[in-house]
DSSP file (Angstrom, degrees, kcal/mol; ACC not computed):
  #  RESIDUE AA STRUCTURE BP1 BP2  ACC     N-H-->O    O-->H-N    N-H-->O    O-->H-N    TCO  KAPPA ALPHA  PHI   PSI    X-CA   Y-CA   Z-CA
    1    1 A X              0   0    0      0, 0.0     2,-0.6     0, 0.0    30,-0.0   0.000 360.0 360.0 360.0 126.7    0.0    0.0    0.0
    2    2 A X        +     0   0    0      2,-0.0     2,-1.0     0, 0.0     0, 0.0  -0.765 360.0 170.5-140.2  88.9    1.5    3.7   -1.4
    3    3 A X        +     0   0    0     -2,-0.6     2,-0.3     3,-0.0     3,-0.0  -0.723   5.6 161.5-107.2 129.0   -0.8    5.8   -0.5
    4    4 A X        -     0   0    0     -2,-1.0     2,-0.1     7,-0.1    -2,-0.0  -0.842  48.0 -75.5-125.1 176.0    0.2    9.9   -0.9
    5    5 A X        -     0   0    0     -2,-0.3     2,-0.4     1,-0.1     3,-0.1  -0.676  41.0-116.0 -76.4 160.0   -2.6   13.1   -1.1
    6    6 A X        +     0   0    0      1,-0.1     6,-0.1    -2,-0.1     3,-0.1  -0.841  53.4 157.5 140.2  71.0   -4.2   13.5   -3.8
    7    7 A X        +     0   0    0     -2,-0.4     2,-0.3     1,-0.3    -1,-0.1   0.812  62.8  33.3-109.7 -43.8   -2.6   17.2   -5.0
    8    8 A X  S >  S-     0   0    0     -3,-0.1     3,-1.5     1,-0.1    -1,-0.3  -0.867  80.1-112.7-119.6 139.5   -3.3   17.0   -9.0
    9    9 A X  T >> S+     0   0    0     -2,-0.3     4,-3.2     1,-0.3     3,-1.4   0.756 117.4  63.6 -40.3 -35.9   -5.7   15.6  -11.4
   10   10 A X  H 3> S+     0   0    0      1,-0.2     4,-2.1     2,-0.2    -1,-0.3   0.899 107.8  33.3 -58.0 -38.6   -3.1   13.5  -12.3
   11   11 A X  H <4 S+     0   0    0     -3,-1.5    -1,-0.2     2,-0.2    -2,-0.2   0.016 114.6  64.7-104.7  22.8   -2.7   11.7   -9.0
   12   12 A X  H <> S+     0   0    0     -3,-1.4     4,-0.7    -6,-0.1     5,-0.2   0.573 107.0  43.2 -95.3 -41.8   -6.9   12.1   -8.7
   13   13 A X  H >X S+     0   0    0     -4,-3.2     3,-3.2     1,-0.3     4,-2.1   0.998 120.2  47.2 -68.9 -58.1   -7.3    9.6  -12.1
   14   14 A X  H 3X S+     0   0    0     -4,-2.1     4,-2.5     1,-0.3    -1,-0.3   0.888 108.6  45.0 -24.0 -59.8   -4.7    7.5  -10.5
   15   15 A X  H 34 S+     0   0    0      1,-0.2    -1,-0.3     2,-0.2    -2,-0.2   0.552 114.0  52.9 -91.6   7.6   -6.0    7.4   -7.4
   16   16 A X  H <X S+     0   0    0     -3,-3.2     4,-4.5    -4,-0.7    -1,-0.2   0.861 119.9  44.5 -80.3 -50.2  -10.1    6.6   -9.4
   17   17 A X  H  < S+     0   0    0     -4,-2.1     4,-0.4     1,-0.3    -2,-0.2   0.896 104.9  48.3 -38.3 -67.4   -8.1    3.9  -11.0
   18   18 A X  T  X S+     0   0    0     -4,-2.5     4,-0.6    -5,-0.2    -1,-0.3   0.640 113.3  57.6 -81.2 -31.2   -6.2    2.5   -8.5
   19   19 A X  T  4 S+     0   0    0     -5,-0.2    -2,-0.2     1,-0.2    -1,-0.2   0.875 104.4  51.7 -80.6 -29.0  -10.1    2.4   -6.4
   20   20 A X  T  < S+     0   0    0     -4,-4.5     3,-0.5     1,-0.3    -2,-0.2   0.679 102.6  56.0 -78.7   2.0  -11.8    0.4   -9.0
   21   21 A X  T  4 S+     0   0    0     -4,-0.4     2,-0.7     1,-0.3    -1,-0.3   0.739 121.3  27.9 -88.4 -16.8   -9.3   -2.3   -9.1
   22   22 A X  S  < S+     0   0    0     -4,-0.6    -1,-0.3    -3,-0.2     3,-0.2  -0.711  92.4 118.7-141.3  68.6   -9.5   -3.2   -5.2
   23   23 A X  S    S+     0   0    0     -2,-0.7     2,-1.8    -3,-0.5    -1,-0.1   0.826  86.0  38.3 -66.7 -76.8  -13.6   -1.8   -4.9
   24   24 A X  S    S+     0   0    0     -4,-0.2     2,-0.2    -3,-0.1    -1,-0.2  -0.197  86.5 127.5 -74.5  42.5  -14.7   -5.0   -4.0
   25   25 A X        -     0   0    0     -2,-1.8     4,-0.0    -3,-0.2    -3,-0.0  -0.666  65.3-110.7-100.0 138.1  -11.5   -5.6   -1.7
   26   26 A X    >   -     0   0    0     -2,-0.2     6,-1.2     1,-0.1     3,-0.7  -0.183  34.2 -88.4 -50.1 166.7  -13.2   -6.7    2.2
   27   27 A X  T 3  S+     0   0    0      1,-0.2    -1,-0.1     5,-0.1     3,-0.0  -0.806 106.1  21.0-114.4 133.2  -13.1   -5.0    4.8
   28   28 A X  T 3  S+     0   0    0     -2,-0.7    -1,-0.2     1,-0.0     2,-0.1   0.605  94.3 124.1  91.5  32.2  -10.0   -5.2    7.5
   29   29 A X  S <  S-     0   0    0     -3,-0.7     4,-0.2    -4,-0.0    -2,-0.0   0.032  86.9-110.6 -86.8-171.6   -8.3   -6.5    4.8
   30   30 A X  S  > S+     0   0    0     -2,-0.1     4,-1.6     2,-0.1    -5,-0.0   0.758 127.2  43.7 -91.2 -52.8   -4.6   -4.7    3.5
   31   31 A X  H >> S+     0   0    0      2,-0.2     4,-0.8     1,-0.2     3,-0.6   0.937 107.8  52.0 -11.7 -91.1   -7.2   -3.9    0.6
   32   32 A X  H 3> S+     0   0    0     -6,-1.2     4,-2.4     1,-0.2    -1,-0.2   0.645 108.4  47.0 -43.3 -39.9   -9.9   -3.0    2.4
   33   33 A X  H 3> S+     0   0    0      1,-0.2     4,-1.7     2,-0.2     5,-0.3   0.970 114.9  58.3 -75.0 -56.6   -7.9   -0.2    4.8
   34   34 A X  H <X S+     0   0    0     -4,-1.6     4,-1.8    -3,-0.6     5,-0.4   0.873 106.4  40.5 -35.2 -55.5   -6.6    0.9    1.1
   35   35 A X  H >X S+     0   0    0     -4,-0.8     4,-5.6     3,-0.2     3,-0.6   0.993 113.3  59.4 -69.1 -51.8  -10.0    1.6   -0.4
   36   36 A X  H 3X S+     0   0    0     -4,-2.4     4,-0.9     1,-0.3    -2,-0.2   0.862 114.6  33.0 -24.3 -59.9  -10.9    3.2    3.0
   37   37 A X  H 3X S+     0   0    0     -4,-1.7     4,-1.8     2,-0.2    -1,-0.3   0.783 114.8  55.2 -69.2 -37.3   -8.2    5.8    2.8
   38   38 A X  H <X S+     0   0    0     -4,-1.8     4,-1.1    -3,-0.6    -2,-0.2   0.789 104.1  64.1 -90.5 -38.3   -8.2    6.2   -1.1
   39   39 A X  H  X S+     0   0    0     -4,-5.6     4,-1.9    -5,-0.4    -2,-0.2   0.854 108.7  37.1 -66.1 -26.4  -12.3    7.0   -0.4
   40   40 A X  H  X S+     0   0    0     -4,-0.9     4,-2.3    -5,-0.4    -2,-0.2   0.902 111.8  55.8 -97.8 -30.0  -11.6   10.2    1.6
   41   41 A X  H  X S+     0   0    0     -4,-1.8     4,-3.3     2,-0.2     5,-0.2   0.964 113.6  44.0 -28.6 -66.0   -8.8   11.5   -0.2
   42   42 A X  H  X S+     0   0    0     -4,-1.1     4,-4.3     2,-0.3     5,-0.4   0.846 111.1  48.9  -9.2 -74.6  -10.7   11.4   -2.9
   43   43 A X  H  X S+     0   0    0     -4,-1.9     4,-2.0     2,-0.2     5,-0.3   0.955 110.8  49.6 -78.3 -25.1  -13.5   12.6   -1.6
   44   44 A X  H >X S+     0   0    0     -4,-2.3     4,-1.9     2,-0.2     3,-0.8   0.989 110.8  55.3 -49.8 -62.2  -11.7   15.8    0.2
   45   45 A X  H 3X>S+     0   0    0     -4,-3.3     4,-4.1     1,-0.3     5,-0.6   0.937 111.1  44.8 -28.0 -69.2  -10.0   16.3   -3.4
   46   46 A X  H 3<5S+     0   0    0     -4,-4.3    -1,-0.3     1,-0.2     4,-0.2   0.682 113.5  47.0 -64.3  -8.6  -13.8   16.4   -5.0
   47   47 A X  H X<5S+     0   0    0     -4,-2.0     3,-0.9    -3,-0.8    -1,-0.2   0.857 116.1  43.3 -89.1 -58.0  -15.3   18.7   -2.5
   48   48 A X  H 3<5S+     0   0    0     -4,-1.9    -2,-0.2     1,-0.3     3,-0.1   0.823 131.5  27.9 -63.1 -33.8  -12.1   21.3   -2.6
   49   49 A X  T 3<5S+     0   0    0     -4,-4.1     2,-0.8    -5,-0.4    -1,-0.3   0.547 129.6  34.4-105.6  -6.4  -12.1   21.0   -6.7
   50   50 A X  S < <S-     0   0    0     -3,-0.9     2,-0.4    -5,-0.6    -1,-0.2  -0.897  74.7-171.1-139.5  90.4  -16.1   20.1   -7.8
   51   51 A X        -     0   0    0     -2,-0.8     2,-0.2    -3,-0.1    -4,-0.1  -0.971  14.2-143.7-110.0 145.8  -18.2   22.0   -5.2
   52   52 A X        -     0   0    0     -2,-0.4     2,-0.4     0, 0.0    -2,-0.0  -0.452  17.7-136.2-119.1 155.6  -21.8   20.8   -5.6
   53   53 A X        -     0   0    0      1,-0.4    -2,-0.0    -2,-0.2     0, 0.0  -0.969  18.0-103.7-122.7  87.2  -24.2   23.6   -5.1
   54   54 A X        -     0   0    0     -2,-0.4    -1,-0.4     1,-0.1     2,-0.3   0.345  48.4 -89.7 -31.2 176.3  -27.3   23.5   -3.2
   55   55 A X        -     0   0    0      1,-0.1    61,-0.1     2,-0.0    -1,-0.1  -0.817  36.8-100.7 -91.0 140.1  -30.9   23.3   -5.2
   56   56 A X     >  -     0   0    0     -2,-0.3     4,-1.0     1,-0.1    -1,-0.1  -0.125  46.2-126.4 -15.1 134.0  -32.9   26.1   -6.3
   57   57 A X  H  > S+     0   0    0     57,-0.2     4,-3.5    60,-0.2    -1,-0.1   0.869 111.8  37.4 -58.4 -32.6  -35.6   25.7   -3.0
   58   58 A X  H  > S+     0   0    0      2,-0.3     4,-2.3     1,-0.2     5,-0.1   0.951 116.0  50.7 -88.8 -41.7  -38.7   25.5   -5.4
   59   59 A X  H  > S+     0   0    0      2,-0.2     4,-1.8     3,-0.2    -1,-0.2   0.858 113.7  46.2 -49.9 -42.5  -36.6   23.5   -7.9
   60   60 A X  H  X S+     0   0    0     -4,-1.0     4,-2.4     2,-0.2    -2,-0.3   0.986 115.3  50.6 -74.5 -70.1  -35.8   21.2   -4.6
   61   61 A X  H  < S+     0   0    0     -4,-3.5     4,-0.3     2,-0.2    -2,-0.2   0.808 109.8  45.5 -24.9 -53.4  -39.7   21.4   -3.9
   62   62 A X  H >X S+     0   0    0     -4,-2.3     4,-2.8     2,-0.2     3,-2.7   0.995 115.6  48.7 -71.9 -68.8  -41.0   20.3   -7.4
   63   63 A X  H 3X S+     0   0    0     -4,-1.8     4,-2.5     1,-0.3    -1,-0.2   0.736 109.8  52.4 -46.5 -41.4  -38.4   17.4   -7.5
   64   64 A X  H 3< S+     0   0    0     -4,-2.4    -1,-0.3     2,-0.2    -2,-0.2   0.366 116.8  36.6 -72.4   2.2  -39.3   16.2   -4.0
   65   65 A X  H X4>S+     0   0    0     -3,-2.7     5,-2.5    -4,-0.3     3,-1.5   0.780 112.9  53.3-108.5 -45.0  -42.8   16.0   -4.7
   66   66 A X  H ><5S+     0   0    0     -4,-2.8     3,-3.4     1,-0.3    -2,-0.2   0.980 111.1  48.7 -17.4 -82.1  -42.4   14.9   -7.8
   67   67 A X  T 3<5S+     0   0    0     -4,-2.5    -1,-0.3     1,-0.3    -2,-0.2   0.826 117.7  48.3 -38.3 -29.4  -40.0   12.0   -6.0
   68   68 A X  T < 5S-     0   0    0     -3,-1.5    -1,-0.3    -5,-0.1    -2,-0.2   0.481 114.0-118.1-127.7  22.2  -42.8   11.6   -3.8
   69   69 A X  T < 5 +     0   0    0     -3,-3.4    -3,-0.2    -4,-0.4    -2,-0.1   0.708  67.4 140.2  69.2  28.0  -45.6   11.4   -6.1
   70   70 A X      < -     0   0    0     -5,-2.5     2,-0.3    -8,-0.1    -1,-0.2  -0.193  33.0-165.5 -87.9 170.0  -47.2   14.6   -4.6
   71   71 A X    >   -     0   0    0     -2,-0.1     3,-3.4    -5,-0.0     4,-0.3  -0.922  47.8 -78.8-154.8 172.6  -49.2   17.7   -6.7
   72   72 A X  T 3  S+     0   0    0      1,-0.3    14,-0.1    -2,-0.3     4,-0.1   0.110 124.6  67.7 -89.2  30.4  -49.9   21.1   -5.2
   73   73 A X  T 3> S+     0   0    0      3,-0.1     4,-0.6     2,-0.1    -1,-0.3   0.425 105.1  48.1-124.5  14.8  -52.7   20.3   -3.4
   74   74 A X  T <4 S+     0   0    0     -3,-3.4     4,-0.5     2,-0.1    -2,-0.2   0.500 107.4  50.6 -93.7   7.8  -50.4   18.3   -1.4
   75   75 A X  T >> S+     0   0    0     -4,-0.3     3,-0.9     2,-0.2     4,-0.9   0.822 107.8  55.0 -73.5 -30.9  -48.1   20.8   -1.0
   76   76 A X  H 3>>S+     0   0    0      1,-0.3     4,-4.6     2,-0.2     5,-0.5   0.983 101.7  60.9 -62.3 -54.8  -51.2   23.2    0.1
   77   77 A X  H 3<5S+     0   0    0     -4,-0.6    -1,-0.3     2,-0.2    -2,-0.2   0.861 110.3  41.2 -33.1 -50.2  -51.9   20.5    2.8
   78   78 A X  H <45S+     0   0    0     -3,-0.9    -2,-0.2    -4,-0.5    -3,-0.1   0.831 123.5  35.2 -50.5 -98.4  -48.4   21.2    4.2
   79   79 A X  H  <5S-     0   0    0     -4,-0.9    -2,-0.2    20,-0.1    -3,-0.2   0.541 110.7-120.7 -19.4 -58.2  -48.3   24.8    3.9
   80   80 A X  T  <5S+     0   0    0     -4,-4.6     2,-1.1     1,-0.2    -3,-0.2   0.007  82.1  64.7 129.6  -7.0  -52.0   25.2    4.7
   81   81 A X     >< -     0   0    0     -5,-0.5     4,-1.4    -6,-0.1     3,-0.3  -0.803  58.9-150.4-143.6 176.5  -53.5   26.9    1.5
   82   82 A X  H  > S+     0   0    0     -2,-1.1     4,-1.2     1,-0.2    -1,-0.1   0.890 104.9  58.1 -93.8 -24.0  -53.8   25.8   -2.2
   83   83 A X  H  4 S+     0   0    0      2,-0.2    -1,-0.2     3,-0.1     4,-0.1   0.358 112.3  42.4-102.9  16.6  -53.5   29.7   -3.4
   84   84 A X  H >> S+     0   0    0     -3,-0.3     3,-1.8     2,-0.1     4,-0.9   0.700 110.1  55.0 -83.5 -69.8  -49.8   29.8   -1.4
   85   85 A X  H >X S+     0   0    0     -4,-1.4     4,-1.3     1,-0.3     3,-1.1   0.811 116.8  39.9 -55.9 -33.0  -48.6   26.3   -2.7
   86   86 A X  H 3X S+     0   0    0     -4,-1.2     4,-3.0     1,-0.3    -1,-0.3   0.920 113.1  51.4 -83.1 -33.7  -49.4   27.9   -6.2
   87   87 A X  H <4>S+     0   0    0     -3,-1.8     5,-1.5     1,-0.2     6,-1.1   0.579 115.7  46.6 -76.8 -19.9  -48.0   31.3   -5.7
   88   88 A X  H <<5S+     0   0    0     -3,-1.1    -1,-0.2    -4,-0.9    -2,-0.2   0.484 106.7  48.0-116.0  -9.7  -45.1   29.7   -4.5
   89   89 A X  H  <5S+     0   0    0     -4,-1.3    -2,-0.2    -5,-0.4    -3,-0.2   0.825 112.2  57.9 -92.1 -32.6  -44.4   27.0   -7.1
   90   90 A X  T  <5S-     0   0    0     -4,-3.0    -3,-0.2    -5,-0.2    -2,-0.2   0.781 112.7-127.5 -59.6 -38.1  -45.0   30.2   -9.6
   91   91 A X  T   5S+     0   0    0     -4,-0.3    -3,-0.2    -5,-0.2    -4,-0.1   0.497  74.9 130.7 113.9   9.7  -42.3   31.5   -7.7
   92   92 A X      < +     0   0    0     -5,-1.5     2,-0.3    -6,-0.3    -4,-0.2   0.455  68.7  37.6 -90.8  -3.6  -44.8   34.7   -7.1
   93   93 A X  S    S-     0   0    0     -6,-1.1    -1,-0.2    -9,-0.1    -2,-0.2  -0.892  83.1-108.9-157.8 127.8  -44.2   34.6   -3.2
   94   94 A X        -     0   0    0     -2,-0.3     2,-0.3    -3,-0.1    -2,-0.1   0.200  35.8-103.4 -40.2 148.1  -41.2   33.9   -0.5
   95   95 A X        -     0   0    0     19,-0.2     2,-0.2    20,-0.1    -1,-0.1  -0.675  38.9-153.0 -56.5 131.0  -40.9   31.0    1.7
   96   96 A X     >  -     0   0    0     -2,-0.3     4,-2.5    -3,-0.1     5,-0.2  -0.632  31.2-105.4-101.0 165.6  -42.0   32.5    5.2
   97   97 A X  H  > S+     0   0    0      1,-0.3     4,-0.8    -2,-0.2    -2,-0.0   0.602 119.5  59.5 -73.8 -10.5  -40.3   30.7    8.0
   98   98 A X  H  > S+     0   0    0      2,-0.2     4,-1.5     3,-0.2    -1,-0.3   0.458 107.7  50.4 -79.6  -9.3  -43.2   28.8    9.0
   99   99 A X  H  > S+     0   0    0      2,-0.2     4,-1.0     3,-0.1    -2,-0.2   0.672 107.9  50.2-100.9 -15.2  -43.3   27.4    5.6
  100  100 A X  H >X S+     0   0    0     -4,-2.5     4,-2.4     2,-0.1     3,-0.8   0.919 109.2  48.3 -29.4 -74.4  -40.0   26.6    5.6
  101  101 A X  H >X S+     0   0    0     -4,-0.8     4,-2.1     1,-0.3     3,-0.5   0.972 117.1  43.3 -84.8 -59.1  -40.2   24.7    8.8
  102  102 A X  H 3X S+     0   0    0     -4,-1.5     4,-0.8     1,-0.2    -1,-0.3   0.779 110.8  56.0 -63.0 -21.5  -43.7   22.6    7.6
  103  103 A X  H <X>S+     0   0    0     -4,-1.0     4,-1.6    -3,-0.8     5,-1.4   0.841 109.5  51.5 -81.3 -33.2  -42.1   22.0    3.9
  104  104 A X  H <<5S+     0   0    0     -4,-2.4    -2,-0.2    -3,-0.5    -1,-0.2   0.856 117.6  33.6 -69.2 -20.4  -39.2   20.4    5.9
  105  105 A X  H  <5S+     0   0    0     -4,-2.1    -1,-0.2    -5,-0.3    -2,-0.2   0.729 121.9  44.9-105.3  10.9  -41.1   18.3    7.8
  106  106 A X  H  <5S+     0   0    0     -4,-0.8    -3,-0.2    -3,-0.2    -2,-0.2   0.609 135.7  17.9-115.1 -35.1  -44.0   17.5    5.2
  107  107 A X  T  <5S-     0   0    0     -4,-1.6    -3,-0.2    -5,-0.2    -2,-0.1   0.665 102.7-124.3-123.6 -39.9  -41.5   16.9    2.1
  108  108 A X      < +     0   0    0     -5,-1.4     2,-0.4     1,-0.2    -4,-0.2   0.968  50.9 160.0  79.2  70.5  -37.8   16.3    4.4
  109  109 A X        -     0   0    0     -6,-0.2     5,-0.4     0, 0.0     4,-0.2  -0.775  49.4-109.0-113.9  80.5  -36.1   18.9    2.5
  110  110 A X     >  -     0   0    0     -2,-0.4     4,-0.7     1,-0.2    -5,-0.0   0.230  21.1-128.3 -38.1 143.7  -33.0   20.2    4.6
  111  111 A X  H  > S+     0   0    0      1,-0.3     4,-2.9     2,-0.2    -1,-0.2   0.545 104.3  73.5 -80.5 -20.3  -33.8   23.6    5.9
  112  112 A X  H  > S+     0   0    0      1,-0.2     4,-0.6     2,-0.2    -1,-0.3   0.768 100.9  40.2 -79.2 -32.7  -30.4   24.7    4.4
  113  113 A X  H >4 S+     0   0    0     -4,-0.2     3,-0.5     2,-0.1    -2,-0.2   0.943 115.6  55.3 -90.5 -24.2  -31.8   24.6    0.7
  114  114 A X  H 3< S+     0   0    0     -4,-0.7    -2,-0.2    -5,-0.4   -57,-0.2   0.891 100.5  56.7 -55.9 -51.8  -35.1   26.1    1.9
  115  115 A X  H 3< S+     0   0    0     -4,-2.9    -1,-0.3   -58,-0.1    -3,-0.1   0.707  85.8 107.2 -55.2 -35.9  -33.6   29.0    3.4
  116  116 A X  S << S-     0   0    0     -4,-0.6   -59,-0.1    -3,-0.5     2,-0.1  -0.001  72.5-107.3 -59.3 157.6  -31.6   30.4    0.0
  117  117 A X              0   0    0      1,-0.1   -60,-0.2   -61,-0.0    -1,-0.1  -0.356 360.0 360.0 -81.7 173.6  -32.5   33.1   -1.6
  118  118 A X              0   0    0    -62,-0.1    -1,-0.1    -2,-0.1    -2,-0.1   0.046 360.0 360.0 172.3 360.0  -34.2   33.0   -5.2
């Protein structure tokens, strides 16, 4: 096992390479502790160089309802009117914080994408 950080793209494709030959390796193996280590380099590389970007909230709404086989008069049912849920999928009025706080717990939408502006 020759494990170094993970500095350059070059030694990122290496180190993609070098996880798909020993994926399946067990674990508490010489393998396994190899893929272990080679998975958080890795991912520390991809967070500092590919940072993922929260969702749009309303974009995060539509997809989760979508995902959860809802339409806006089950969003309204969260929220608590059908001429909000629309106003708000139109994008034609803000999240208040009580609608925030019921779309996270009616849909599970972490409060962190809710909150952004848009």
């Amino acid at each position: 096992m020759n494990i170094n950080l993970i500095k350059t793209e070059s030694d990122y494709n290496q180190a993609l390479e070098r996880l798909e030959i020993i994926f399946d390796a067990k674990k508490d193996s010489k393998d396994g502790d190899e893929l272990e280590l080679l998975g958080i380099l890795i991912e520390q590389y991809e967070n500092e160089n590919f940072p993922i970007d929260l969702p749009d909230p309303i974009e995060a709404i539509k997809f989760r309802m979508e995902q959860m086989g809802y339409n806006q008069n089950d969003l309204a049912k969260i929220i608590g009117l059908k001429s909000r849920a629309s106003e708000i999928l139109n994008r034609k009025r803000k999240l208040s914080l009580e609608m925030i706080r019921q779309i996270h717990l009616g849909l599970n939408i972490p409060t962190d994408v809710l909150i952004q502006s848009y």
